[in-house]
N, C-alpha and C positions, 0 to 999 in steps of 0.2 A: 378216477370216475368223473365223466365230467359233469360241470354245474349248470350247463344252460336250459333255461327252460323259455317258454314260449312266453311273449310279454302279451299285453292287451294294448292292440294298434289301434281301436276305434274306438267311438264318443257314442252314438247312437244303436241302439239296438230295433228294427221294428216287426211287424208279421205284415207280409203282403200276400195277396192271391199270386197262386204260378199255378195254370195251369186247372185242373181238377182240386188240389190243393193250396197249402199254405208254405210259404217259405219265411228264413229267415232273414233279416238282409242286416249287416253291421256298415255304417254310414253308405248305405244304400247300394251294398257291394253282394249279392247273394251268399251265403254261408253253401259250403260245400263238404261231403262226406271225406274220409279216407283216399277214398279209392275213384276221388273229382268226379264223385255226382251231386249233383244240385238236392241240396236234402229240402226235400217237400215231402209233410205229413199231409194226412188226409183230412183233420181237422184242425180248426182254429183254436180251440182251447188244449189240443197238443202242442201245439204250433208254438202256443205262448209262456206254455211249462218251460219247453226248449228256450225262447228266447230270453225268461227269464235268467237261465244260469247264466247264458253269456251276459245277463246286463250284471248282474252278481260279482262277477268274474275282477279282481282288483289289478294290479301292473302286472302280476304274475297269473298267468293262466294255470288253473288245478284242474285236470279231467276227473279225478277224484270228486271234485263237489257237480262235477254232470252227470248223473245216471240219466237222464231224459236222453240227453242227446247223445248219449252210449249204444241207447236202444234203439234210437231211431239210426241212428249207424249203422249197426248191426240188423235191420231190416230191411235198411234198401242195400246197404254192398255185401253179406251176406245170404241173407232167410231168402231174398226177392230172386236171389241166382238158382236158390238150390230149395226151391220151395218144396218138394217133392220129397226130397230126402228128409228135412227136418219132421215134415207132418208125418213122414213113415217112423221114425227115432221117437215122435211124445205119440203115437196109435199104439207100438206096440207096448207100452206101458199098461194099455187095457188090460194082454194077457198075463201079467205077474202082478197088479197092481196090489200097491201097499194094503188097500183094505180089506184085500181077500186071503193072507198070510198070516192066520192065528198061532197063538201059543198055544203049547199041549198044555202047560201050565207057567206057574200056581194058577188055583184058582181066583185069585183076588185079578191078575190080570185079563184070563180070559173074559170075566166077566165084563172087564172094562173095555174089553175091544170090541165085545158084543155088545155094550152097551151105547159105545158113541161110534161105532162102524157103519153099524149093521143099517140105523137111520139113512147112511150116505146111499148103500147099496138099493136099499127099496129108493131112494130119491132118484139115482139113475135110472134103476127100471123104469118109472113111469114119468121122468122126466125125458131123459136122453134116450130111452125104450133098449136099454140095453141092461138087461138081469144078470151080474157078475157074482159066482157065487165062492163063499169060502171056505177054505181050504185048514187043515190043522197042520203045521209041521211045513218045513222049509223046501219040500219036493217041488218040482214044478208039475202041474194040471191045466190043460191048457181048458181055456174057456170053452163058451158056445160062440160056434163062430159068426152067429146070426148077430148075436151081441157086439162081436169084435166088431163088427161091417159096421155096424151102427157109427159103435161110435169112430172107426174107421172116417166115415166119412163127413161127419162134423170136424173133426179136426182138419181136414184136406178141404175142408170148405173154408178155415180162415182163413184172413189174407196174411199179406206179409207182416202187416205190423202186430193183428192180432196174433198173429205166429210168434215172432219176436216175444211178447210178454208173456201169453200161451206160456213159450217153452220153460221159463223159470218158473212159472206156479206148479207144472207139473215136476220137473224133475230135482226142484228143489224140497217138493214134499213126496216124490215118487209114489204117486199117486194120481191116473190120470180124470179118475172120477172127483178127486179132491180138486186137480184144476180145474178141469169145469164147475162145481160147485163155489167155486173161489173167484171166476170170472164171472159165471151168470149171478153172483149175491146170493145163493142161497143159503148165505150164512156168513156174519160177520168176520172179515177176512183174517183178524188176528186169532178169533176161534179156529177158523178153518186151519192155521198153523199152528197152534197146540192141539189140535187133534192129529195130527201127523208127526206130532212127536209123542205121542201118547207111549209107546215103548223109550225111551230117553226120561220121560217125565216119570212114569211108575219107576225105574230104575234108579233114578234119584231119589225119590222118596223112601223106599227102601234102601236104599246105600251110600246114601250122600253124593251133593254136586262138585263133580267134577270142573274147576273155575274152567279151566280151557278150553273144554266141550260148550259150556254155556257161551262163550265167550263169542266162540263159533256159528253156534246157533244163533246169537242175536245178530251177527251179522247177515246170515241166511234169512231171518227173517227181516230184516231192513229190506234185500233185495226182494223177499216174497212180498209186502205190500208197496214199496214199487209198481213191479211186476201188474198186481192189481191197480194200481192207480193210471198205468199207461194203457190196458185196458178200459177201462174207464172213459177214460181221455178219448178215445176212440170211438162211443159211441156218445159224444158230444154231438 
């Protein structure tokens, strides 16, 4: 297996204007994606999340301690090519969306999913004007498709970067009403991930935790507030 990894060849890290945006420059040399595009975010306090990890970064380069510039990677040589397809993959999560998927039972849980669900769905409707309604039992029902347009076309109105973090709120809580509720703040974003595991979390508590499932999930949630921080970042 071989041992090489990428060393740290520069001294300086800064953020300069390029353009509409911000770039990175390592001793005044532009920093570059994957796939040699000039990686320029759209804001300055993005801009400086990213440059912080390369000033971070010791003899040895770890992509591991960059999630900033992971993302920003993956939105301009990915999401920015195929912007179309991605917004269509987190829209159709409206029609099966996690919060509309109840239990028949027990009753201790139904209750609980009506209890901290049901808030999300009225916040949709008269937030995002799209009324998504639930379902008992694991069939599919497909929505109102007045609803789906809705929010259809909020998603296809983000851009690529907000698309990029977008995609992980939603499909790491499989919930596209909880992404949006996760991005716009309507609720502190580590709530908004323990309500998405609300079946995991009642399941534990009746039968004990699983170390390796939690294990997992806490990494899922590292990326889920990420995810919200680089949005965030965006409307800097």
């Amino acid at each position: 297996m071989s041992t090489w990894k990428s060393k740290r060849f520069w001294t300086d890290v800064t953020v300069a204007a390029a353009g509409d945006g911000f770039g990175i420059q390592l001793d005044a040399r532009p920093v570059k994606t994957p796939a040699k595009q000039l990686l320029v975010v759209p804001t300055r306090a993005l801009a400086q999340a990213v440059a912080g990890e390369w000033e971070a970064q010791s003899e040895q380069i770890d992509p591991r301690t960059m999630p900033f510039t992971r993302t920003v990677n993956a939105a301009i040589d990915k999401v920015a090519v195929q912007h179309g397809e991605v917004a269509g993959l987190l829209a159709d999560y409206g029609d099966s969306d996690l919060l509309c998927y109840r239990a028949e039972g027990p009753d201790s849980l139904v209750a609980r999913q009506s209890e901290q669900w049901d808030p999300f769905l009225e916040w949709a409707a008269g937030t995002l004007g799209a009324r998504l309604s639930p379902r008992t039992g694991v069939m599919h029902a497909p929505q109102d498709a007045a609803a789906l347009k809705s929010l259809s076309q909020r998603v296809y109105g983000l851009t690529s970067f907000e698309l990029a973090a977008f995609h992980d709120l939603v499909s790491l809580s499989g919930s596209l009403i909880l992404g949006f509720a996760a991005a716009l703040g309507h609720r502190p974003v580590a709530q908004i991930w323990d309500i998405s595991r609300l079946d995991e979390i009642w399941q534990a508590e009746e039968w004990g935790q699983d170390e390796e499932a939690e294990a997992l999930a806490e990494t899922k949630k590292a990326d889920f507030l990420h995810a919200k921080q680089v949005f965030d970042l965006l409307q800097t």
